[in-house]
N, C-alpha and C positions, 0 to 999 in steps of 0.2 A: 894414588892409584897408578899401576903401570900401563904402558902405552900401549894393553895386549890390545891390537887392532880387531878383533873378535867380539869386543865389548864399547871399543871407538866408534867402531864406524856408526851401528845403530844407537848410538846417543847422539851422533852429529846426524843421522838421518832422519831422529826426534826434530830435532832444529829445524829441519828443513820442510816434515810432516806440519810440524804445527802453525808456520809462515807462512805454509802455502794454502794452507785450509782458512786462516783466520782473514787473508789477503780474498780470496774465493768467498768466503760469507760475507765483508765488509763490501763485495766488491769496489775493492780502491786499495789502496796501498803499493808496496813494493817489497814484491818476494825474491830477487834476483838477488841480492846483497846477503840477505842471512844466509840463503840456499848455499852461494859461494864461500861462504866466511864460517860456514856452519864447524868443517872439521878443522881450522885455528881455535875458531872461540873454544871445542871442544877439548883439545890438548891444554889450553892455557885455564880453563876453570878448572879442569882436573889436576893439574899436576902442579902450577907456579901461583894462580892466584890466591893469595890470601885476605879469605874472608870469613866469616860467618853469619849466615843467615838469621840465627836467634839472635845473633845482637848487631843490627844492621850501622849504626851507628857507634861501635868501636872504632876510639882515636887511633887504633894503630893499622887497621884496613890498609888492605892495600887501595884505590883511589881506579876503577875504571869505566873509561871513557867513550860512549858509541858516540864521536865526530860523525860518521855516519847516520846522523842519525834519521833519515830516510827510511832503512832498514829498521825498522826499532821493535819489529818483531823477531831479530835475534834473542837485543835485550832482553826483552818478556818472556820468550822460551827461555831463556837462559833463567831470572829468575824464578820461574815458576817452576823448573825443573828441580835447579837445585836445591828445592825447599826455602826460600821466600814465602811469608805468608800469604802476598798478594805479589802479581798480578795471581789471582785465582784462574783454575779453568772455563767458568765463567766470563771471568773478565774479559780474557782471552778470546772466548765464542763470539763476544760484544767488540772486539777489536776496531778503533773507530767509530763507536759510537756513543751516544750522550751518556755520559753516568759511567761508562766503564774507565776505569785509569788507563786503559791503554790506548790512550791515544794516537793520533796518526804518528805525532813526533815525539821522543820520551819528555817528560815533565819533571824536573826534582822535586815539583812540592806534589804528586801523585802517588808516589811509587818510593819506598827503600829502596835502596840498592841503583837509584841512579841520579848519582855523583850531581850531574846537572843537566841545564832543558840545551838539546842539540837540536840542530834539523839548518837554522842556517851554516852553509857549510864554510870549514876550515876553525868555525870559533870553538869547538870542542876540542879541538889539538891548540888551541892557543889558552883555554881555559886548562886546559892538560898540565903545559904549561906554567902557569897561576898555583896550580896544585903543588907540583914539582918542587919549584920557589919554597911553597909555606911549608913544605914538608922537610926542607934543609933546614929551614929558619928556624923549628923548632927542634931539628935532630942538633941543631950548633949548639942551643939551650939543655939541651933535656939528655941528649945522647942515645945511643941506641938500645937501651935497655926500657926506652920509653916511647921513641920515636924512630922507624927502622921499614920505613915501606914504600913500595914503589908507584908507580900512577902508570896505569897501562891506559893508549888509545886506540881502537879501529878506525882506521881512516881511510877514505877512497878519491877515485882519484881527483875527484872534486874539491874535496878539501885540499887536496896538496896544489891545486889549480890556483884556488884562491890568493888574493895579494896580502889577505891574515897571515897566510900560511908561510910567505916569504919571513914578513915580522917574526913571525912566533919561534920557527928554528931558529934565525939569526938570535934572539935573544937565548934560546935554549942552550946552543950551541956556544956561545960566549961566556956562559955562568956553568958550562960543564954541567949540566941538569943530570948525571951519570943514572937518576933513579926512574927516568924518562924514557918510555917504551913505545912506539908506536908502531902500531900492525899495519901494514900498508896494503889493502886491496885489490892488488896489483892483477885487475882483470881489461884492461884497455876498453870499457865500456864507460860512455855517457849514457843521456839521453837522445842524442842527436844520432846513437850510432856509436863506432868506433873510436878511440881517443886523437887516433893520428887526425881526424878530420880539424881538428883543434885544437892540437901541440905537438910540437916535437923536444921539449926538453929533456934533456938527462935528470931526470928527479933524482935519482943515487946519487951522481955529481953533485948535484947544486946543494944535496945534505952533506954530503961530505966538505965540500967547501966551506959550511957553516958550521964546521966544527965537528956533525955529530958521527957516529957507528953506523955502518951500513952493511949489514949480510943481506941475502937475499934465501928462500927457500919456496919448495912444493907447497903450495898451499891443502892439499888432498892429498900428504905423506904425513902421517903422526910422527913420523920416527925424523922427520927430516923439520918440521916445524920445531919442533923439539929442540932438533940442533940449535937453530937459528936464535929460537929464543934464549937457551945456555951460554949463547957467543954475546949474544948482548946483555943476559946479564953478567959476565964478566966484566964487558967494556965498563972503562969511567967517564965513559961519554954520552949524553941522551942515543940511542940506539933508534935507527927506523930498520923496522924488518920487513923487506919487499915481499911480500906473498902470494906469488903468483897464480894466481884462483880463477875459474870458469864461474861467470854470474851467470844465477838460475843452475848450479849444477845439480842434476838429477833429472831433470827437462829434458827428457831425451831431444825434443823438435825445436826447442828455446834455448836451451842450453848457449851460450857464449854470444848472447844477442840480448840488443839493446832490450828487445820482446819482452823480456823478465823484468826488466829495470822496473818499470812504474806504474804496472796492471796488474792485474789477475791472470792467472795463466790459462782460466777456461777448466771445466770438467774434464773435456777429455785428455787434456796435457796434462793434468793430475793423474788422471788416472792410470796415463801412462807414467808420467815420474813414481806413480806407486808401484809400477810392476817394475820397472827400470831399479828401484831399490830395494823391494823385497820388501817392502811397507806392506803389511800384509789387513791394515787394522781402520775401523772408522774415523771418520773425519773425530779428530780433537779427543780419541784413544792412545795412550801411550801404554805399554806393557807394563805389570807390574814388574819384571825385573829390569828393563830399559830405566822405569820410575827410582829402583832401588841403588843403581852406578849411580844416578844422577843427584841421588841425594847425599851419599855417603861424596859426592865431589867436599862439600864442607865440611867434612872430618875433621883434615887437615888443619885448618882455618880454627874450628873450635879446639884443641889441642893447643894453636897457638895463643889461641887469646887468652886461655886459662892458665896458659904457662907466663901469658904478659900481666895479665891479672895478678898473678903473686910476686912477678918482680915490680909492679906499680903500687900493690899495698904494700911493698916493705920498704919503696924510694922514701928517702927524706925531700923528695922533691914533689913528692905527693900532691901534695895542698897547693903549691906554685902551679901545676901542670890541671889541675882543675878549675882554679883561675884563669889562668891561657884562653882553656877549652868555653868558657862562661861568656853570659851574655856581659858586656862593656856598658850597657845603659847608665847603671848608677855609681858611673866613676865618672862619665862625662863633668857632670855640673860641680861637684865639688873639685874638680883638677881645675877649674877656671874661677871661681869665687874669688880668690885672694888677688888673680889678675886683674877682675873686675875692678876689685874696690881700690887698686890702684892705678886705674885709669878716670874713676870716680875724681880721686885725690887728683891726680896730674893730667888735665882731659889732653890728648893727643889729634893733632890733622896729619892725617897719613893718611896715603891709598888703602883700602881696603885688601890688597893682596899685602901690605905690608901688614895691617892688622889680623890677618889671616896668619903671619909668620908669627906673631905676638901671642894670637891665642895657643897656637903649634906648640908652642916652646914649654909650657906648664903641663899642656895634655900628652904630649909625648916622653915628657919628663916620668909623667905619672902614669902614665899608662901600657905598658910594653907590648901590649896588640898592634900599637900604631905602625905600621910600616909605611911609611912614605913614596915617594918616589913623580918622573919628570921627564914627558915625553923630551928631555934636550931645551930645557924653558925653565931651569932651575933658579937662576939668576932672575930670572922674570916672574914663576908663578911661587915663588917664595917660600917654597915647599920645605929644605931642609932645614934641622935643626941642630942643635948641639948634640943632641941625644939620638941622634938618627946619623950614625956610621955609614957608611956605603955598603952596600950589599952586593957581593963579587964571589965569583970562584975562589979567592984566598980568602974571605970570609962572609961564610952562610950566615953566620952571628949578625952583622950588620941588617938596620931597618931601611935604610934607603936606598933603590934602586934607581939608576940612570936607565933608564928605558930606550934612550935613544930617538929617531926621529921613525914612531913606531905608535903615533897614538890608539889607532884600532887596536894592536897589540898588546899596548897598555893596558888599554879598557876592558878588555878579556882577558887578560889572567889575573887581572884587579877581583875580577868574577869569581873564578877558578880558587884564587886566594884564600878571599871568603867562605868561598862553599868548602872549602876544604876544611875553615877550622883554624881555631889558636891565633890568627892574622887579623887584623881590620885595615885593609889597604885605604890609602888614598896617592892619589894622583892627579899633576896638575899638566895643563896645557892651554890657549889661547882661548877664550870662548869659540871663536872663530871655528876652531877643527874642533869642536862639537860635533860637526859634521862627519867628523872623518869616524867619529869614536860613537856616531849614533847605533847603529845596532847591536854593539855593544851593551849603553847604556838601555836602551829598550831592551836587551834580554836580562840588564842588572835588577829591573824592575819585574818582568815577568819571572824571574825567578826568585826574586825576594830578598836580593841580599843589601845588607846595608852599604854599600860602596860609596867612599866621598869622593867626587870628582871637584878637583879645582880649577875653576875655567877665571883663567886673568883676563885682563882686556875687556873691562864686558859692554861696552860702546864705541860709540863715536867719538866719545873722549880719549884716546889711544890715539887720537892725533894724527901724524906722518905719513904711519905707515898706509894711509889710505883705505880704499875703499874694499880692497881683498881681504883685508886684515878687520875691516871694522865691525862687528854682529850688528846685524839690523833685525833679520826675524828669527834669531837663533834661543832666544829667551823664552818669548812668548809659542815659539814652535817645540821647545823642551818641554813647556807648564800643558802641552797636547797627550805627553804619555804618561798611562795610567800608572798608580802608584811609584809616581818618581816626585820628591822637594825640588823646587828651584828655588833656592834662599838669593836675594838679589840684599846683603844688607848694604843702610846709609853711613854708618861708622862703624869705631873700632867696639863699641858696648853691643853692638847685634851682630859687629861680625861672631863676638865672642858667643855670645848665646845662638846663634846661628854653627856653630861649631860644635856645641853643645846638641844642640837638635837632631843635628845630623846622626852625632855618636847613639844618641839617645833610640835612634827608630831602624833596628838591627834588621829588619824586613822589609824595609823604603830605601834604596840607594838617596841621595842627596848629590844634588850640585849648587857650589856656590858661587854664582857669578860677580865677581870682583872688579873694581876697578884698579887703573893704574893710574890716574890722577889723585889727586892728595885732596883730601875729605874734613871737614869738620867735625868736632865730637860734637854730637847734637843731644846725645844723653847724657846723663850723670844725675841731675836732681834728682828723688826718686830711687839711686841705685845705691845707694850707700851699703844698705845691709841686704846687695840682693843673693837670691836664692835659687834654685829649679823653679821654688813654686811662682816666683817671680820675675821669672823669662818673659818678658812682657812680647817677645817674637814668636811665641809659642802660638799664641793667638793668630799670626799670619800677618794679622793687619794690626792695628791700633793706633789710638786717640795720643799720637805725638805733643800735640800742641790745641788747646782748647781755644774756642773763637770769645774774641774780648768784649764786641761789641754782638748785637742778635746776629746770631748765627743765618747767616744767608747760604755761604759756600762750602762745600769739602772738599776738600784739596785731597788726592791721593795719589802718592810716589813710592816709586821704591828706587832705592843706591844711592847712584851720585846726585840724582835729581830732589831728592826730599831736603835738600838744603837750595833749593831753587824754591821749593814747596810754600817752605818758611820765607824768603825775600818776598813771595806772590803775596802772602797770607799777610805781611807788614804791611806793602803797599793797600791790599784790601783793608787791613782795618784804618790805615791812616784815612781814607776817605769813606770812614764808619758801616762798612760793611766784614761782619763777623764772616770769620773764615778759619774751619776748623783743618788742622792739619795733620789726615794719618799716613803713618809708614806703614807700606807693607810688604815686609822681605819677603812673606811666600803665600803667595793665594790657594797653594794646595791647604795648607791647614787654616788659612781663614774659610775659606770654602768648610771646613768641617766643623767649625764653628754654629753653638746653636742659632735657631731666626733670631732670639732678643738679641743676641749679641753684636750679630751681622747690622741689623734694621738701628742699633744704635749706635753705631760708628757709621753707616751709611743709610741719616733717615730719610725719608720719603720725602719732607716737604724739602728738600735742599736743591743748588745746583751742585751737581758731581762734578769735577776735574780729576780725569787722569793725567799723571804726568810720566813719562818715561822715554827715554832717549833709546827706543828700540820704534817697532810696528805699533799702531794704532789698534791693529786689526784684533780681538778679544776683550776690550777695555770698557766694550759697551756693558758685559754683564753686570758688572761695578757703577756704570754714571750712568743707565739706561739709554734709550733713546733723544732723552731730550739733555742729554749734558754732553761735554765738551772734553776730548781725547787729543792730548798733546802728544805727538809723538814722529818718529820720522818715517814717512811709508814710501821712500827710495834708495837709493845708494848711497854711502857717504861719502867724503871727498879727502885728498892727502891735504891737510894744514893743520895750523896750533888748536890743539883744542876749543882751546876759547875762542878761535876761530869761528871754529866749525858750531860751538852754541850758540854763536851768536847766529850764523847763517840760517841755522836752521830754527831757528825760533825758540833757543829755551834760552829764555831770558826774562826775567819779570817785566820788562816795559814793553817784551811782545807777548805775555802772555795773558795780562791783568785788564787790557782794550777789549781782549775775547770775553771776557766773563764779564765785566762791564757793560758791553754792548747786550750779552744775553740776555743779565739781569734789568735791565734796562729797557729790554722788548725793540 
């Protein structure tokens, strides 16, 4: 479509009609951002993005990104304009509320056509990001006759506020992301008011410093957005395009005020912005020929997919690139079998972040989704492999990337990665900056992707480095957010199958929390000829070790402490009291576990022991109110490990008097 401004401006005044009317019925939302961004987003679906609506999931899309996602009634005009099946106009009328996909803030599992769930801000330009990455990695494989598109974001000035947002260009910028486009907002409003009340940076500067492109243009000139965007995409640098925009433009009384940002603008300031634009039409009417530019924006977009269509049926790489694109589930367990049975044969004591590098080494061998990578902890969280190259501006082909000291970073375009396709990120760092990388992992889970995050360190066994460094309620505060794994296994046979798990549940991110002290094999009988169907950590929990004499006790650990589990369960039966012993690497899928299954690995008539070298606080759902919860519920301290178990009481001579005395009365 050309830039005839005749036919521009009222398609971007659709944008701004339907924002402000669905923001007005919801009473709630924010019409100020689309209103302002209305005539960018309008030039860039017409003329450079490539998509197509009937087939919203085409591998070769271009990848774009509302960062802003506040504003997300752009989005939804934007798809329901251009012919998207949904969001409906309907939907749309329901804006915000129960049942309708158009939620306050976009949703990936809602709606085609968006890439992923935005709203906290700066993580959709570091998911952006993420995208960018997986889109080289697969154009280094596949080339451009397969893989050839770009990843656009809108961003405002919030997102580029954000401390993600420092992370995110710095790594963009480093790896030359050249295919990396962000629209920059550029209208000096918060919500507080004016930008200056709460910064003064050079934002151009500080991208430019980090490597990337920076033009700037009119945000309300087609002809001059236009430009901006042709400059960058020539650049071979991630490009940010400053867009200098009025939020709320068309408000005639609101116009360039915080006013627009995060309300409704009122009847009569609609009504005025309707005479102010020549809106001539009822609330959530668009023109049939407004309707007909706006559909034919995907022409383009389907021309090219049917032109990629016949260069993808006639690739010899056909079949590889459909693979890529496939769910990883049933390649997990067999990349690891043969590893198994020869840990069976030669049982190994090793930390579990070393047998974490052991299971690494077969499944990255065999699996080429895997791309690795290490917020700067690579030597520690055991991450690379032989078959995991670096991953650099001189080479997109490589699966591992150094991330840097960048964990929030990491952990969003870990995201970004995934949602994009062809990739299965994992990434490791300290359990500890779990923290740093929580809203992250919380949006890995609300959006569904399978991410493996490797958190080393995962106690008080880390020893030294003391109490900053040591997780105390970081475990049991991770097993809080809905559809996320916390596999915590006790050796190298669960880490393996816990590695497996993870691969296996492409809609549950996983983390594995690891230690760095050295672990006994406590499995192997039993594993000779195992299987998937024989992942006995599939279960969450289970019957480790059966009680020799009448079962009095249950013993229940997960990690380093299930080899504590067993010394308690020794001393228990040496003075004839039976004491059964399970492990359980993740109570999310014991929890999903049917009642017989539960009620007989934890029966009713027993005393319950938790054991775990984190919080107490949780452990009752497991040993009820009347059993007994080992665990640390303070700080930890800088000394030797074995120190510090001993101080703190995991140790069978201080833990086997408690249960003694209980059973005992």
């Amino acid at each position: 479509m050309s830039l005839d401004p005749s036919r521009m401006a009222p398609m971007a005044n659709a944008i701004r009609a339907l924002s402000m009317d669905a923001v007005q019925a919801a009473n709630s939302g924010h019409p100020g951002m689309p209103m302002g961004m209305a005539d960018v987003a309008t030039v860039l679906w017409s003329k450079y993005l490539k998509f197509d609506p009937s087939a919203p999931h085409w591998a070769d899309r271009d990848r774009f990104v509302l960062s802003a996602g506040h504003g997300s009634m752009l989005i939804y005009s934007l798809l329901h304009l251009s012919g998207y099946a949904a969001p409906t106009m309907d939907d749309i009328r329901n804006f915000r509320q129960l049942g309708s996909p158009c939620a306050g803030h976009p949703e990936n599992f809602l709606l085609d056509g968006v890439e992923c769930t935005t709203g906290p801000l700066g993580q959709g330009v570091a998911m952006a990001v993420g995208m960018a990455i997986a889109e080289r990695q697969l154009n280094a494989h596949f080339g451009d006759d397969l893989v050839n598109h770009r990843t656009w974001a809108i961003a405002g000035d919030g997102c580029l506020m954000e401390g993600i947002n420092h992370e995110a260009i710095g790594l963009a910028g480093h790896l030359k992301l050249g295919q990396l486009i962000v629209l920059w907002d550029d209208n000096n409003i918060t919500i507080d008011g004016a930008a200056d009340l709460s910064t003064s940076e050079d934002v151009k500067a500080r991208h430019q410093s980090a490597g990337w492109h920076v033009v700037s243009c009119d945000g309300h000139d087609a002809s001059d957005i236009s430009r901006a965007i042709e400059e960058a995409m020539a650049d071979d640098r991630p490009s940010l395009v400053a867009c200098k925009t009025i939020i709320g433009k068309g408000a005639p009384n609101k116009q360039g005020t915080s006013a627009t940002h995060g309300a409704p603008l009122g009847p009569d300031e609609i009504a005025a912005a309707r005479e102010m634009l020549g809106w001539e039409y009822e609330p959530f009417v668009v023109p049939d020929d407004i309707t007909a530019d706006w559909k034919s924006t995907g022409d383009r977009g389907a021309k090219e997919r049917a032109a990629w269509q016949s260069r993808f049926d006639a690739s010899d790489k056909k079949g590889e690139f459909e693979s890529r694109m496939d769910n990883i589930a049933k390649l997990a367990s067999p990349a690891i079998e043969a590893h198994i049975a020869g840990l069976v044969a030669e049982p190994q004591k090793v930390a579990t972040r070393k047998a974490s590098e052991m299971a690494l080494g077969p499944l990255t061998q065999q699996i080429p989704h895997l791309v690795g990578g290490s917020a700067d902890l690579t030597g520690s969280n055991n991450t690379k492999t032989p078959s995991t190259e670096p991953f650099s501006a001189d080479n997109y082909a490589g699966r591992y990337l150094y991330y840097g000291i960048r964990e929030f970073g990491m952990a969003a375009a870990m995201n970004g990665m995934m949602l994009h396709g062809g990739v299965v990120p994992y990434g490791g760092t300290f359990l500890i900056f779990s923290d740093y990388c929580r809203n992250a992992i919380r949006l890995s889970a609300l959006q569904q992707t399978g991410v493996v995050y490797v958190m080393t360190h995962d106690s008080i066994g880390l020893g030294e480095d003391g109490p900053t460094h040591q997780p105390v309620e970081q475990v049991m505060s991770l097993r809080l957010v809905p559809n996320l794994n916390v596999y915590r296994p006790c050796d190298t046979i669960e880490t393996a199958e816990c590695w497996a798990l993870a691969l296996e549940t492409s809609s549950t991110p996983s983390i594995l929390a690891l230690s760095r002290q050295g672990l006994p094999q406590l499995r192997g009988e039993g594993d000779e000829n195992w299987t998937s169907a024989k992942n006995r950590s599939a279960n969450g929990g289970y019957r480790l070790r059966a009680a020799n004499a009448d079962r009095k006790v249950v013993l229940v650990a997960t990690g380093s402490e299930v080899q504590l589990a067993v010394q308690v369960a020794d001393q228990l039966e040496q003075q004839g009291i039976g004491a059964d012993v399970v492990s359980m690497p993740c109570t999310e899928l014991f929890d999903a576990q049917d009642a017989a299954y539960r009620s007989d690995i934890l029966p009713a008539d027993t005393l319950k022991v938790s054991i775990e070298a984190g919080t107490s606080l949780g452990w009752e759902r497991y040993t009820g109110t009347d059993g007994i919860n080992i665990g640390i519920d303070r700080f930890g301290a800088s000394a030797p490990a074995s120190d510090l178990f001993e101080k703190f009481g995991f140790t069978a001579d201080a833990i086997v008097p408690q249960i003694t005395n209980k059973i005992n009365g």
